[in-house]
C-alpha positions as CSV (number, residue, x, y, z in Angstrom):
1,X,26.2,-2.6,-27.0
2,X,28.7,-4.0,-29.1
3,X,28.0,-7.6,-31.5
4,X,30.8,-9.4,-33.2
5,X,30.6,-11.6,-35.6
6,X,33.2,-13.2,-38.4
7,X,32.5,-9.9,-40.9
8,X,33.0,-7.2,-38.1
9,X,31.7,-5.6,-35.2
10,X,27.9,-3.5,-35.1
11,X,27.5,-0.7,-32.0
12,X,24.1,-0.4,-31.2
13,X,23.3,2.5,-29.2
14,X,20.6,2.5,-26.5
15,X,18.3,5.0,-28.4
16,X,17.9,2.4,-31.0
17,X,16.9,0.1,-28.3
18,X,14.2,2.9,-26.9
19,X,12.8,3.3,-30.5
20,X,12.2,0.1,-31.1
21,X,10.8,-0.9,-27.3
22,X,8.8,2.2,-27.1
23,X,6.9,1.6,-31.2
24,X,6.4,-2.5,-29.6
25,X,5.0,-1.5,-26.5
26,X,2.7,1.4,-28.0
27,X,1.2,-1.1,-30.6
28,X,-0.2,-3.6,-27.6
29,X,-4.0,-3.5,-26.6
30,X,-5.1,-1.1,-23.9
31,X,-1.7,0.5,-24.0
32,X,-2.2,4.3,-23.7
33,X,1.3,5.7,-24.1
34,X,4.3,5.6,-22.8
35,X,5.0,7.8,-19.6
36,X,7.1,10.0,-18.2
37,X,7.8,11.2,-14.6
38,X,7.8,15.2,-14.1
39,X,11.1,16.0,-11.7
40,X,9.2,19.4,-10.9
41,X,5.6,18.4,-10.0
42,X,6.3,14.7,-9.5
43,X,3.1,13.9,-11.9
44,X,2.8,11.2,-14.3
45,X,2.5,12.6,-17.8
46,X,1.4,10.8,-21.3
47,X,4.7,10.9,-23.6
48,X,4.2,11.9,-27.5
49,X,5.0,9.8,-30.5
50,X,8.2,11.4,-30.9
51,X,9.2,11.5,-27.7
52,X,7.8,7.7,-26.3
53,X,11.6,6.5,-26.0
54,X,12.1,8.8,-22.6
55,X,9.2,5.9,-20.9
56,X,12.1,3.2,-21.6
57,X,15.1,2.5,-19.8
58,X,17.8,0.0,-21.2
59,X,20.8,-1.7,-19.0
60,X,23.5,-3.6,-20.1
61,X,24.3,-6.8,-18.2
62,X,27.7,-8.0,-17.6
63,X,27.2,-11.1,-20.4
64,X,25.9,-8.7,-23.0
65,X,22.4,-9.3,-22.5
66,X,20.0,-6.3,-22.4
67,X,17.1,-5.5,-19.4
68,X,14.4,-3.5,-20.6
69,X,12.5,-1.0,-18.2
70,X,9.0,0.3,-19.3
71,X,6.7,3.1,-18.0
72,X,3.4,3.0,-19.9
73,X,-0.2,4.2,-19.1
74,X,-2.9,2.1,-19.8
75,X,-6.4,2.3,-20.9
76,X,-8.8,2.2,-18.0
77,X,-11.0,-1.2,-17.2
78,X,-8.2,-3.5,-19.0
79,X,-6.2,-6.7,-17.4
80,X,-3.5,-5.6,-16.3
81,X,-1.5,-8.8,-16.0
82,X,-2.8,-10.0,-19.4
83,X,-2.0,-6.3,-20.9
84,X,1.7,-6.6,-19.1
85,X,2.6,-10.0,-20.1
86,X,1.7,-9.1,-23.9
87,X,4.2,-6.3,-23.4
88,X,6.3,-8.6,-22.3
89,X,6.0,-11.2,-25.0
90,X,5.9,-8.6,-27.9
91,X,8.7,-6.6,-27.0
92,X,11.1,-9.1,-26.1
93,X,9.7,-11.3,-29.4
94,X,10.3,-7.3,-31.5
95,X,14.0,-6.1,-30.0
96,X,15.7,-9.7,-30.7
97,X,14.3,-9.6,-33.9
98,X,15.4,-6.4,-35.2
99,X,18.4,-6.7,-33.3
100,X,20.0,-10.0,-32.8
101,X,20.5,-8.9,-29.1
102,X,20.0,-10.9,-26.3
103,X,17.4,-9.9,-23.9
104,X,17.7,-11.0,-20.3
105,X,14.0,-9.3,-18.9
106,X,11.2,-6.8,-19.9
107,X,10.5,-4.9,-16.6
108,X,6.7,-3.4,-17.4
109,X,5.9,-0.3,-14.5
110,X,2.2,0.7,-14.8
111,X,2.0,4.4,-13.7
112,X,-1.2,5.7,-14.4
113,X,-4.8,4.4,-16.5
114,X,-6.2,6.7,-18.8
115,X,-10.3,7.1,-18.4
């Protein structure tokens, strides 16, 4: 994604985006992890710190906004509306602050709840 402004032009690349979604969503209550899809088994797996940013999927709209796709696990016995709205809120509240970009939606998929 691509900003101009009067002093230039700043790429940001969509691993920045991941980074920062992935830290945002981790630090939310009841929030397990990110996760991860296996293409072998077809299990859902808890994602690393270092690796949280493959749970996050970012698209490009045509008027330069961004839509943010989540995987995460989730502690068990939580809300999970008031858990994914928080996402919501926090991410979109943390990516347009660190990055001036505009950001359409925040898609939160709950795979799995950690006992």
């Amino acid at each position: 994604m691509t900003m101009i402004n009067e002093k230039g032009s700043i790429h940001i690349g969509t691993d920045v985006y991941t980074t920062i979604t992935g830290a945002a969503a981790t630090n939310c209550f009841g929030v397990k992890g990110m996760a991860a899809r296996s293409k072998a088994d077809g299990l859902v797996h808890l994602l690393r710190r270092e690796s949280m940013s493959k749970g996050v999927k970012v698209y490009v709209n045509e008027d330069d906004s961004i839509t943010l796709e989540l995987h995460i696990i989730v502690d068990a016995g939580v809300n999970l509306k008031a858990v994914s709205a928080s996402i919501m809120s926090e991410v979109k509240y943390i990516v347009t602050r660190t990055t001036g970009a505009n950001v359409r939606s925040v898609e939160v998929f709950i795979d799995s709840m950690m006992v």
